[in-house]
Structures are given as C-alpha cells and as structure tokens.
TORLORO-589627 format. One line per field, with one value per atom (N, C-alpha, C, CB): residue number from 1; chain; atom name; x, y, z. Coordinates in pm, 1 decimal. Glycine has a CB too. Example, Ala and Ser with C-alpha at 12.3 -4.5 7.8 and 13.67 -1.06 7.14 Angstrom:
<milos>
pos (1,1,1,1,2,2,2,2)
unit (A,A,A,A,A,A,A,A)
site (N,CA,C,CB,N,CA,C,CB)
u (1319.0,1230.0,1320.0,1130.8,1285.0,1367.0,1290.0,1408.4)
v (-569.0,-450.0,-330.0,-447.3,-225.0,-106.0,3.0,-59.8)
w (780.0,780.0,780.0,904.6,708.0,714.0,787.0,572.5)
</milos>
This chain:
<milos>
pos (1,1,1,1,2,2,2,2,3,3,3,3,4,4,4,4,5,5,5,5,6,6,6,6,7,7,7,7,8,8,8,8,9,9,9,9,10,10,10,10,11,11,11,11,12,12,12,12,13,13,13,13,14,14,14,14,15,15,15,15,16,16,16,16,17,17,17,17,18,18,18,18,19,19,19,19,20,20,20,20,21,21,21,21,22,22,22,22,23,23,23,23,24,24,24,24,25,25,25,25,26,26,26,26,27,27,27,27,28,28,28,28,29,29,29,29,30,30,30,30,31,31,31,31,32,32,32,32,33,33,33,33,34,34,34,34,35,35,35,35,36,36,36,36,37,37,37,37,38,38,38,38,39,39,39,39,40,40,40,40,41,41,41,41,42,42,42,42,43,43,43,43,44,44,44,44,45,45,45,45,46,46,46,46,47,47,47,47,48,48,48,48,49,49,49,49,50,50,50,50,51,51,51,51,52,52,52,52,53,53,53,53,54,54,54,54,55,55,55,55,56,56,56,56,57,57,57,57,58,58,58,58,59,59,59,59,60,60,60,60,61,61,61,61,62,62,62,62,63,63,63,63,64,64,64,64,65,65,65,65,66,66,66,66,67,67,67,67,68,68,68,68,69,69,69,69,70,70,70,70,71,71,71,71,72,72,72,72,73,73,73,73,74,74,74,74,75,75,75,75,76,76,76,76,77,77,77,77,78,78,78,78,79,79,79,79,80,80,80,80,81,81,81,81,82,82,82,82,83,83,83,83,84,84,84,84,85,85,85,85,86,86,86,86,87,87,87,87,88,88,88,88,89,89,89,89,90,90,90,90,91,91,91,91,92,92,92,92,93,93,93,93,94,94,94,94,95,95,95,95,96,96,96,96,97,97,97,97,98,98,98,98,99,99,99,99,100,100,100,100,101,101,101,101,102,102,102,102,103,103,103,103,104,104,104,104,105,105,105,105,106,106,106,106,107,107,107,107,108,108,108,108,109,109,109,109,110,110,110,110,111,111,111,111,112,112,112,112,113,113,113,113,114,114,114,114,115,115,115,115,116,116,116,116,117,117,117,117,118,118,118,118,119,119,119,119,120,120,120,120,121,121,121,121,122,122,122,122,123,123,123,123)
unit (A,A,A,A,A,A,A,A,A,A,A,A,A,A,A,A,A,A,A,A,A,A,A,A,A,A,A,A,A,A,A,A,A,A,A,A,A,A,A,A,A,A,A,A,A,A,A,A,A,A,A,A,A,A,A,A,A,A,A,A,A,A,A,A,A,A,A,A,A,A,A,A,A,A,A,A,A,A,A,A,A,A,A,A,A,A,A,A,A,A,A,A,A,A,A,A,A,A,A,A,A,A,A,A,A,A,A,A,A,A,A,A,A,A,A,A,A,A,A,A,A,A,A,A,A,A,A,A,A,A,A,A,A,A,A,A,A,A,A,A,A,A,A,A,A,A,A,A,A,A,A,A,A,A,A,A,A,A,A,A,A,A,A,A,A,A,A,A,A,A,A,A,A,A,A,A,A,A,A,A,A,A,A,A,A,A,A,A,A,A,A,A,A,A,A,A,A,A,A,A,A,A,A,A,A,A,A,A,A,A,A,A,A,A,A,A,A,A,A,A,A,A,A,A,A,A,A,A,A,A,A,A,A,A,A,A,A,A,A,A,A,A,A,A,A,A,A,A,A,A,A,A,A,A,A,A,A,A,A,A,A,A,A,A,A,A,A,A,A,A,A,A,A,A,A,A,A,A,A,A,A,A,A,A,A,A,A,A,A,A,A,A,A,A,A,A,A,A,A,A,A,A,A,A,A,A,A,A,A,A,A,A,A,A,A,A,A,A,A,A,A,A,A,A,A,A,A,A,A,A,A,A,A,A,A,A,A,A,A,A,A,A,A,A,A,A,A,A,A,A,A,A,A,A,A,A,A,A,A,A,A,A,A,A,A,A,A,A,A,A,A,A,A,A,A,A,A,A,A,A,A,A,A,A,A,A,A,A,A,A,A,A,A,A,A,A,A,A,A,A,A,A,A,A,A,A,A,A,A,A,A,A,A,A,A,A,A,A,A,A,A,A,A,A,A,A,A,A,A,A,A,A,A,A,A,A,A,A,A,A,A,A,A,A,A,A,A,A,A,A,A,A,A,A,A,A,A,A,A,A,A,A,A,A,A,A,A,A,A,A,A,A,A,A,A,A,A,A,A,A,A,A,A,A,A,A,A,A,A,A,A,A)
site (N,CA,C,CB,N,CA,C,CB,N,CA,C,CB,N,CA,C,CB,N,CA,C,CB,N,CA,C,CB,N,CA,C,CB,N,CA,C,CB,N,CA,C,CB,N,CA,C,CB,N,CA,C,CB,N,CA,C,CB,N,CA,C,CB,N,CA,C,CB,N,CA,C,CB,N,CA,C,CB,N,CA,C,CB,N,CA,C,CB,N,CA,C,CB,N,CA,C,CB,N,CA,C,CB,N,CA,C,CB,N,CA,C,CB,N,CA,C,CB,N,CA,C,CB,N,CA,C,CB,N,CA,C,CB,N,CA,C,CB,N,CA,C,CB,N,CA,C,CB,N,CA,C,CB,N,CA,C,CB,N,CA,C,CB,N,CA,C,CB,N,CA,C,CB,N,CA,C,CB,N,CA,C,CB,N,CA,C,CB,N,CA,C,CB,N,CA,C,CB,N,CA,C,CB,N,CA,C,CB,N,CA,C,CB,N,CA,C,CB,N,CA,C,CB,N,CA,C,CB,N,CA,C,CB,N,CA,C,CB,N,CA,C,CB,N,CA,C,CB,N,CA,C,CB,N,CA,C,CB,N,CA,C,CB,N,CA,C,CB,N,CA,C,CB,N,CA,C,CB,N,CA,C,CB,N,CA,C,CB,N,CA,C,CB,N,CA,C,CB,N,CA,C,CB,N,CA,C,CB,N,CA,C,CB,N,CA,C,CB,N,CA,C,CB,N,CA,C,CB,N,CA,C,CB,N,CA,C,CB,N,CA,C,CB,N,CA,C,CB,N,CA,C,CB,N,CA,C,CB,N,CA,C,CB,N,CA,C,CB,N,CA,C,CB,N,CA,C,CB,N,CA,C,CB,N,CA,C,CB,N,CA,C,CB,N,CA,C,CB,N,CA,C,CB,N,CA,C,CB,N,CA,C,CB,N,CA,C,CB,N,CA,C,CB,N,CA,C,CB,N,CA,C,CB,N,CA,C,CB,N,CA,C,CB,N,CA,C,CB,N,CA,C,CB,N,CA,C,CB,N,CA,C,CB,N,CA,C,CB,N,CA,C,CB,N,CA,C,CB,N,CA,C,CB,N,CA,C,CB,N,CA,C,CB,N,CA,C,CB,N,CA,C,CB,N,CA,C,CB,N,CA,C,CB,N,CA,C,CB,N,CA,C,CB,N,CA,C,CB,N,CA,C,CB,N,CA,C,CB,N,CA,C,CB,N,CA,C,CB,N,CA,C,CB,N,CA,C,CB,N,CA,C,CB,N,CA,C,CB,N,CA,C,CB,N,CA,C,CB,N,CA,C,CB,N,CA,C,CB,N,CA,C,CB,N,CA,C,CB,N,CA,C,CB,N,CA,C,CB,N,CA,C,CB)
u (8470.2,8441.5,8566.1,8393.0,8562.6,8686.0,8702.8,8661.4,8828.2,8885.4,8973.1,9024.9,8936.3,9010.3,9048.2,8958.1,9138.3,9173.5,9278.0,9213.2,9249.0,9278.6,9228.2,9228.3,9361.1,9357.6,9359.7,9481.6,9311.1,9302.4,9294.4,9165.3,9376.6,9339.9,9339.3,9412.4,9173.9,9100.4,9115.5,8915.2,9109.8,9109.6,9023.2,9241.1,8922.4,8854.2,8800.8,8770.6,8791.0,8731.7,8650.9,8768.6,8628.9,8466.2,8536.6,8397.2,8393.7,8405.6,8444.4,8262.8,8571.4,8649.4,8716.5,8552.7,8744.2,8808.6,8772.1,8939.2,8598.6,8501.9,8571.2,8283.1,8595.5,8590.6,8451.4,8661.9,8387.3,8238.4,8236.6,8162.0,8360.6,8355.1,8432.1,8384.6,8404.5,8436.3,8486.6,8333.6,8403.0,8433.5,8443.3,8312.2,8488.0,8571.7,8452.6,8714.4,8348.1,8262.8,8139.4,8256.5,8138.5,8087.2,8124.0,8154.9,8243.7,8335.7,8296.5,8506.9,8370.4,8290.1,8138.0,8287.2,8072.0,7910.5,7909.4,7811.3,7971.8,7966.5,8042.2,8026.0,8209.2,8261.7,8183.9,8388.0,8102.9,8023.7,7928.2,7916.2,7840.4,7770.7,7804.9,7723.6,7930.7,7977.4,8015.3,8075.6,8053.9,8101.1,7994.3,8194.6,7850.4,7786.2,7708.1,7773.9,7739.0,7670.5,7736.4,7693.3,7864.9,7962.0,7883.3,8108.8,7886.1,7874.6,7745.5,7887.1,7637.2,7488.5,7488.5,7397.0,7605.5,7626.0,7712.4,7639.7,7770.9,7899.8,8023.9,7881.9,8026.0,8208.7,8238.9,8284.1,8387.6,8454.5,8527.4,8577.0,8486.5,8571.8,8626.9,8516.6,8746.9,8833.0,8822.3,9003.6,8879.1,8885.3,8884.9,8947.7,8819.0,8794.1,8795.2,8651.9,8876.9,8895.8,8922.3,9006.3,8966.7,9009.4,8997.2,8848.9,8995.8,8992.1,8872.4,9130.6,8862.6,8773.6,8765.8,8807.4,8841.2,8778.2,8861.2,8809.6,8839.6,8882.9,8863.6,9059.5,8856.6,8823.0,8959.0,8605.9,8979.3,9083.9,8987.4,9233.6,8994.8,8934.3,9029.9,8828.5,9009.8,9120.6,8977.4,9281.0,8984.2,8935.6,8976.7,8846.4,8864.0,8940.6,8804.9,9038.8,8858.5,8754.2,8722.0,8843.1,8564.4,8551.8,8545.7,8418.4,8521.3,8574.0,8520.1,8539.0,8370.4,8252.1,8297.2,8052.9,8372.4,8366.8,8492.6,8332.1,8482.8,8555.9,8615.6,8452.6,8729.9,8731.3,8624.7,8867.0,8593.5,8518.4,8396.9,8496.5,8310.2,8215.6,8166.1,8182.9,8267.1,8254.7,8277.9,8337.1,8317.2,8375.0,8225.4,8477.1,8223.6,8070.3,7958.1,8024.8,7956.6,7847.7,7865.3,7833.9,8020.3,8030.9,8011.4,8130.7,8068.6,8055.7,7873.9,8139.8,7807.0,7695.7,7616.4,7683.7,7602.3,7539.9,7535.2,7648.4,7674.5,7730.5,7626.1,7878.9,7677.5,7633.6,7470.5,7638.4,7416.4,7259.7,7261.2,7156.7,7244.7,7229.6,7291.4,7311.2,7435.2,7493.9,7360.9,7706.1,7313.5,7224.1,7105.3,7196.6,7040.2,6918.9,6924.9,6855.9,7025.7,7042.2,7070.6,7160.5,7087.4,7114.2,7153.5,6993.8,7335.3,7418.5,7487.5,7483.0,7519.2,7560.4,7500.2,7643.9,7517.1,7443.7,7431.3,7466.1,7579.3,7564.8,7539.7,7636.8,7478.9,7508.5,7645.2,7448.3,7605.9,7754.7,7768.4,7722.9,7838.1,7905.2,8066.5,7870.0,8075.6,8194.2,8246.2,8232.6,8393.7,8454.6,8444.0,8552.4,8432.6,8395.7,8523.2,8348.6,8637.3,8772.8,8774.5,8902.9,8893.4,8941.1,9049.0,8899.9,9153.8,9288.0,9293.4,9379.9,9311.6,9330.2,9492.9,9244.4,9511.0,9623.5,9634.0,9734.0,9676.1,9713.3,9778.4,9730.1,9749.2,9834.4,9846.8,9737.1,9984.4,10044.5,9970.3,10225.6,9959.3,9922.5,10032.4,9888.6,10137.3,10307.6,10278.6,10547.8,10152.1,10172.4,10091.8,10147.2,9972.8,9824.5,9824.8,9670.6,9940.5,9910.8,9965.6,10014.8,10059.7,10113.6,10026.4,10232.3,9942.9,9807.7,9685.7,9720.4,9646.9,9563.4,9603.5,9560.1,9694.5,9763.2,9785.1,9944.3,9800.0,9799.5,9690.5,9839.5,9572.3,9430.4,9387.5,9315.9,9395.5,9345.9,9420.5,9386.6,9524.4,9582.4,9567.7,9691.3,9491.9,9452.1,9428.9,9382.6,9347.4,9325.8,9461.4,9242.8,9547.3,9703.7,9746.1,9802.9,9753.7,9811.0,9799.3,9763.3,9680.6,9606.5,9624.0,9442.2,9627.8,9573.8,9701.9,9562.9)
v (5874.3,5842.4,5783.6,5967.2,5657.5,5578.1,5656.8,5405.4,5656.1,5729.7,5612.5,5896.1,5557.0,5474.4,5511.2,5385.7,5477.1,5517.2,5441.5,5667.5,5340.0,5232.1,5193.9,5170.6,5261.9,5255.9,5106.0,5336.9,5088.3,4939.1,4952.1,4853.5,4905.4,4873.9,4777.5,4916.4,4784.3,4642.6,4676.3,4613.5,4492.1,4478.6,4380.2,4448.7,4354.7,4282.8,4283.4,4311.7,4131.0,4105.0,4072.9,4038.4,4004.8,4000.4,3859.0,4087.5,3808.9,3628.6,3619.9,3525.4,3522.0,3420.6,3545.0,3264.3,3648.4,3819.9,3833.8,3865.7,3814.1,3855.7,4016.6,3853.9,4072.0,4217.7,4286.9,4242.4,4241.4,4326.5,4456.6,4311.2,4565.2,4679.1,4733.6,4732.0,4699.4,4728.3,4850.5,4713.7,4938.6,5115.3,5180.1,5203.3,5253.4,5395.5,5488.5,5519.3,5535.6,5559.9,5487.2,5564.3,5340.4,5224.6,5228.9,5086.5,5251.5,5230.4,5340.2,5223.3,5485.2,5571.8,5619.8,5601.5,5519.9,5550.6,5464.7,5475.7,5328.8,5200.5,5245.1,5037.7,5281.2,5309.4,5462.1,5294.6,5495.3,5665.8,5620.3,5795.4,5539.3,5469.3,5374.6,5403.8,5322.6,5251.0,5337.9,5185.9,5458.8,5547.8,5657.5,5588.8,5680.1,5677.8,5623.4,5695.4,5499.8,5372.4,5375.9,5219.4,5356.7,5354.8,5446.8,5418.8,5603.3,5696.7,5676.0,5818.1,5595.8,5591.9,5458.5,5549.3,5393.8,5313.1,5317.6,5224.3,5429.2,5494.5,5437.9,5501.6,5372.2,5292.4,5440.1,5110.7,5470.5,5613.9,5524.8,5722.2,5519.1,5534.9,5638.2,5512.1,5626.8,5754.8,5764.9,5742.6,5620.1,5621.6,5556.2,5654.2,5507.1,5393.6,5410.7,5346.1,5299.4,5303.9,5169.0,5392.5,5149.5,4946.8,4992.7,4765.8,4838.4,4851.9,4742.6,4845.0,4661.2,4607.3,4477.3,4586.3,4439.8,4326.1,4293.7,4209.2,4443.2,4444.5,4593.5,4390.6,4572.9,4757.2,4757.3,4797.8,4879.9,4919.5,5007.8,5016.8,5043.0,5104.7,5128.1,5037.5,5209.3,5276.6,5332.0,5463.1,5225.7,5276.4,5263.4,5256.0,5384.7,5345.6,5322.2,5495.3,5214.7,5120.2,5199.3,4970.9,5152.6,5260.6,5116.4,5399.4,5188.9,5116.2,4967.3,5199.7,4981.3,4810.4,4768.1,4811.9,4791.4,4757.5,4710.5,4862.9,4541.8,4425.5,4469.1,4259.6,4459.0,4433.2,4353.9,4347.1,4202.3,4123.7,4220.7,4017.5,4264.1,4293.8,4379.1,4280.9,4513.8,4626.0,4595.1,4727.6,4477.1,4378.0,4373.1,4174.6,4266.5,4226.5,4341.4,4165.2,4456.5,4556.2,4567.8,4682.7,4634.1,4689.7,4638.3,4727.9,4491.5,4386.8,4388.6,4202.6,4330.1,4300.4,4390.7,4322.8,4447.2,4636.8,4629.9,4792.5,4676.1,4691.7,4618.3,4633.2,4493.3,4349.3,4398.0,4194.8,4402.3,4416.4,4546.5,4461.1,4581.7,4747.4,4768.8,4888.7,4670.0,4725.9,4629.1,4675.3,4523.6,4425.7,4465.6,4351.0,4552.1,4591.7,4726.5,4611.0,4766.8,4883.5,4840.1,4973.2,4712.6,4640.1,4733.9,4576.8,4759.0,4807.0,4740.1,4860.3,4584.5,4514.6,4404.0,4494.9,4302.9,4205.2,4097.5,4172.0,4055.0,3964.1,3898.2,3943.3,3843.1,3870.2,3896.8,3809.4,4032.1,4090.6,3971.1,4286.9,3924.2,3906.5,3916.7,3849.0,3983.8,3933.9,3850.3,3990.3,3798.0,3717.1,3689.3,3740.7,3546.5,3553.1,3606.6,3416.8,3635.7,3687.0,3784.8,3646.0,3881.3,4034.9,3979.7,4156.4,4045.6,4107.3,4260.2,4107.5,4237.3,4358.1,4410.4,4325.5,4514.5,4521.8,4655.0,4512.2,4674.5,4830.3,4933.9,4858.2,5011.9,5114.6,5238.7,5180.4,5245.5,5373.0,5510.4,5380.7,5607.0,5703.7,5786.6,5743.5,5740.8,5825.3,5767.8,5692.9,5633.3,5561.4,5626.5,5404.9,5715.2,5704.8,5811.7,5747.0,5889.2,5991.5,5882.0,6170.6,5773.1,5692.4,5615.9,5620.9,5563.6,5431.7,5549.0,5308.9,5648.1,5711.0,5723.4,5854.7,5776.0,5805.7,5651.0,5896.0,5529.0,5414.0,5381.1,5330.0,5451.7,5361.7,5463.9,5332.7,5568.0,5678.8,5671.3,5848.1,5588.7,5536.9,5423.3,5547.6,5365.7,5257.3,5246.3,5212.3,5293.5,5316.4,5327.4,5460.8,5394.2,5395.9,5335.4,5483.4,5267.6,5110.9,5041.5,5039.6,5043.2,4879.4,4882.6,4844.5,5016.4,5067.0,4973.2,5261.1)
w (14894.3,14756.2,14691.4,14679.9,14630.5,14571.2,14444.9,14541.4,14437.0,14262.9,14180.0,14285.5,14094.3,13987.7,13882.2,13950.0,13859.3,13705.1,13669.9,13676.5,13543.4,13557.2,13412.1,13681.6,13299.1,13150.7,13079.3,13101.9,12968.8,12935.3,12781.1,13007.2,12734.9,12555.8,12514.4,12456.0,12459.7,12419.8,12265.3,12482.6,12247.7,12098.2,12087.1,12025.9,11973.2,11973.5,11797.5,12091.4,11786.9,11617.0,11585.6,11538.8,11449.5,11375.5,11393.7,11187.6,11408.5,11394.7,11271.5,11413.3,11266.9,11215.0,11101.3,11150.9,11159.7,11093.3,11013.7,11056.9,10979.1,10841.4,10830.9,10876.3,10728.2,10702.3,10691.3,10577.4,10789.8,10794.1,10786.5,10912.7,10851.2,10820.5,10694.2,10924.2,10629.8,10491.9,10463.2,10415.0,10495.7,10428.0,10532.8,10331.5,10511.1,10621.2,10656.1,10520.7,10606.3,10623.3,10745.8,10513.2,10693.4,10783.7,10953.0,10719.9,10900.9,11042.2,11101.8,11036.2,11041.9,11110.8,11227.2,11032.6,11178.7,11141.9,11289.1,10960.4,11264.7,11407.7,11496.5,11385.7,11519.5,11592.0,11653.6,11540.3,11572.0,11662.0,11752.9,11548.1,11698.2,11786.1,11932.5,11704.4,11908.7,11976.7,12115.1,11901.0,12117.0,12173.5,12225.9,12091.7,12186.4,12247.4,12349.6,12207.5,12301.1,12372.3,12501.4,12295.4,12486.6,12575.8,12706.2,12504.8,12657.8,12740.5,12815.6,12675.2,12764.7,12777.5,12907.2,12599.0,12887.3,12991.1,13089.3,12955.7,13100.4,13179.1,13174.1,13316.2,13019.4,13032.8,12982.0,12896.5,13040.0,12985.5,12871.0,13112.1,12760.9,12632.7,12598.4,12532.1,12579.4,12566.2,12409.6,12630.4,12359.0,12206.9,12119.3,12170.3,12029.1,11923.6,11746.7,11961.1,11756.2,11613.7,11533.9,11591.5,11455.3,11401.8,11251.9,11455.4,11167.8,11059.6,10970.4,11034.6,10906.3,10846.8,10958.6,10687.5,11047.7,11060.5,11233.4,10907.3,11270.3,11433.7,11463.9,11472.6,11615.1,11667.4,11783.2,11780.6,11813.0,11929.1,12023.1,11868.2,12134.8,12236.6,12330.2,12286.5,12350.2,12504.7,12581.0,12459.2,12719.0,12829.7,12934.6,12844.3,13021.3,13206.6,13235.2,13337.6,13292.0,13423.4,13550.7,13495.0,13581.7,13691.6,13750.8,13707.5,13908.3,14027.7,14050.3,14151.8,13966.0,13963.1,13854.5,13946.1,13752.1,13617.0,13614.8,13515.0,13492.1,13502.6,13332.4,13541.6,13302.8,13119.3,13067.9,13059.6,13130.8,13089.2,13042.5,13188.8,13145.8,13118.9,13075.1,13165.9,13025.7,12939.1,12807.0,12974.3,12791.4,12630.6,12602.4,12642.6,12699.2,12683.6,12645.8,12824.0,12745.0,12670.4,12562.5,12703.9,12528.3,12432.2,12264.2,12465.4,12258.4,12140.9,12131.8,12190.2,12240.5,12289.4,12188.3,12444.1,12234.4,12180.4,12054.4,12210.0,12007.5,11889.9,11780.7,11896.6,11808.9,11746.9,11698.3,11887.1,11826.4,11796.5,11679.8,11961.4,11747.3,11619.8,11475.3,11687.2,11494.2,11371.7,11255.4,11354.9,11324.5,11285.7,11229.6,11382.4,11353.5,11336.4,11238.6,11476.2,11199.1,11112.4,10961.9,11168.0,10966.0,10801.5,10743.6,10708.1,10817.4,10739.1,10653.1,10792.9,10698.0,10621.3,10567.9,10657.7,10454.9,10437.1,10518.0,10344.2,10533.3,10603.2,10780.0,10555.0,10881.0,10984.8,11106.5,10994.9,11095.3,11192.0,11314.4,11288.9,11390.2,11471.7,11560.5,11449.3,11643.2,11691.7,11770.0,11719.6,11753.9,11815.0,11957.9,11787.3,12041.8,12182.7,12212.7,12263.1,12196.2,12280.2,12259.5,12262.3,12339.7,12337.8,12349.6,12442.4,12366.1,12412.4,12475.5,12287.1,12619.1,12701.6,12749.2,12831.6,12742.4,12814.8,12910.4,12717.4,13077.6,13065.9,13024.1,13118.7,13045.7,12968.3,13107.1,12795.0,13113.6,13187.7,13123.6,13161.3,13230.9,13216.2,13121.4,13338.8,13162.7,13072.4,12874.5,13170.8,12886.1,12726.7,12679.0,12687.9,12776.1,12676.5,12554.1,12778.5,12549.4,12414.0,12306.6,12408.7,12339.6,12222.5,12198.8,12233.8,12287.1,12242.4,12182.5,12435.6,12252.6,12169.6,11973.4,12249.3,11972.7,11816.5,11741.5,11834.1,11812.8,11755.3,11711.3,11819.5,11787.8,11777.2,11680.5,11930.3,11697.3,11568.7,11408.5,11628.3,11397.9,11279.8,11246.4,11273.6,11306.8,11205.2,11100.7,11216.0,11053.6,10895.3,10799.3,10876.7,10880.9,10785.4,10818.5,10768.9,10909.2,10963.9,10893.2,11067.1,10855.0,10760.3,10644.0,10754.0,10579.0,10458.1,10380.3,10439.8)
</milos>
C-alpha cells in the first residue's frame, strides 16, 4: 500500500478579484462547505480560509491526485453552489489560475496560523 504525504498551499481568486465574499459570516458559511466538499471527495483539506476576494487551503495530495485537479474540484464545486444558494447577487466565479506551493512538514503549524489569519491580515 503506497503512503504520500505531500503538503501544498493553494491560493486561488474571484474573477478579476470581485470581493464576492464580502462578510465574515459569508465566508464562514462557503469556506464550511468547501471543506466538506473536500472530505465528500477525499481531497484531505487540512485548512481553509481567505478574505473577500481570495481563499488559502492547505492540502496533502493523495497518491492519484494532481494540484491541478483538486483546484479544479474544489473552485468547480464551490462555484456551483455558492450560485445555486444565491448567496450573493452577483454571478460568483473564480479565477482560471491558482498559485501552489509545498510546504515542509517542519512549515505546516506556520502556514496553518497564516491561513487562519486572514481576516487580520486583510482587515
């Protein structure tokens, strides 16, 4: 049985950095969902967070799974639902790019605490 583990922090935005997530609450509500979703499709999201008009994610890739294509679920998904839930007025979309990077097992308590401050990051 293969064992991977193989950390990655994605960043990814709202087309053309609309502030679609507006309220802290909002965010809440999408990034919870997002993270179920995650689990419902077996990406291990460790942790997600962003601010009005980008998300952060810390995951590990299992052994079939590409960044590309866990972007892809994950935006994918998102997109539909945050849509079909007319949370917001206007139509949500996100950006076709990410930014990935790894992350050492020795970084992940410092990228976890980066991605969970966002909100005071931005604020």
């Amino acid at each position: 049985m293969s064992w991977v583990r193989i950390w990655v922090h994605l960043v990814f935005s709202t087309k053309n950095r609309e502030p679609f997530l507006h309220s802290s609450q909002l965010r809440t509500q999408f990034f919870q969902h997002i993270k179920q979703n995650a689990e419902e499709k077996q990406i291990w999201l460790d942790c997600i967070s962003g601010y009005k008009e980008h998300a952060h994610c810390l995951i590990s890739l299992g052994k079939d799974q590409t960044i590309s294509k866990v972007s892809q679920l994950i935006k994918g998904e998102s997109s539909f639902w945050i849509n079909r839930q007319k949370l917001i007025r206007a139509k949500f979309i996100w950006q076709d790019d990410y930014w990935a990077v790894g992350v050492s097992e020795s970084h992940l308590t410092k990228v976890r605490q980066y991605i969970h401050d966002q909100e005071i990051h931005h604020h």
